[in-house]
C-alpha positions, 0 to 999 in steps of 0.5 A: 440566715433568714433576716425574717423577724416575723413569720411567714406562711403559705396560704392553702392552694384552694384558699389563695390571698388575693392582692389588688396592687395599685400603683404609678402606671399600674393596676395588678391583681396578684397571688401571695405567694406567701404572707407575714405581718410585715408583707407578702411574697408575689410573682410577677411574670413580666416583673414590672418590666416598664412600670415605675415601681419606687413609689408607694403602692396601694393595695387591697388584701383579701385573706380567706375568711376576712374582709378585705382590706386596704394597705399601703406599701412599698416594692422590694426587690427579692434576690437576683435569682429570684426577681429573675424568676419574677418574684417580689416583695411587698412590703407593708406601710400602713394599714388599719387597725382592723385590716392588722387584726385581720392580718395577725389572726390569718398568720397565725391560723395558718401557722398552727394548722400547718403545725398541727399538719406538719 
């Protein structure tokens, strides 16, 4: 059963979402995985391996076709297999308004072209 409440999309290969994320110790630019309202999926090959990542994070989101923006959020562990693989949650804080519009209208874009697609 996926705990999901929002949807989730796959941003097109030639089109990644690119993810500055700063955090305590360290500064990573990262590739979305996939992406929803709430936050987005990333992998870590060293899987933060000793960096300190129970604070917050900042970030800077570049969607294609948007203006990046800047968001604060937080690490969260994926399940075990999958963390094992290096994949992370980022979970989405706080953001402006614009970078929510921005957001919002690149998640449902995705998701009606990968309907029409479908």
């Amino acid at each position: 059963m996926d705990k999901r409440k929002q949807i989730r999309v796959v941003p097109f290969p030639k089109q990644p979402v690119q993810l500055q994320l700063m955090g305590n110790g360290f500064l990573e630019i990262l590739l979305a995985q996939d992406v929803s309202e709430g936050g987005m999926a990333v992998k870590v090959p060293h899987k933060f391996d000793g960096y300190d990542i129970h604070s917050s994070v900042e970030m800077v989101v570049s969607l294609p076709g948007y203006k990046p923006f800047k968001a604060k959020g937080k690490i969260k562990h994926l399940s075990a297999s999958r963390e094992a693989e290096g994949f992370f949650g980022l979970q989405f804080l706080q953001m402006d308004i614009k970078g929510k519009e921005s957001l919002l209208n690149y998640v449902r874009k995705l998701a009606s072209l990968r309907r029409m697609a479908g």
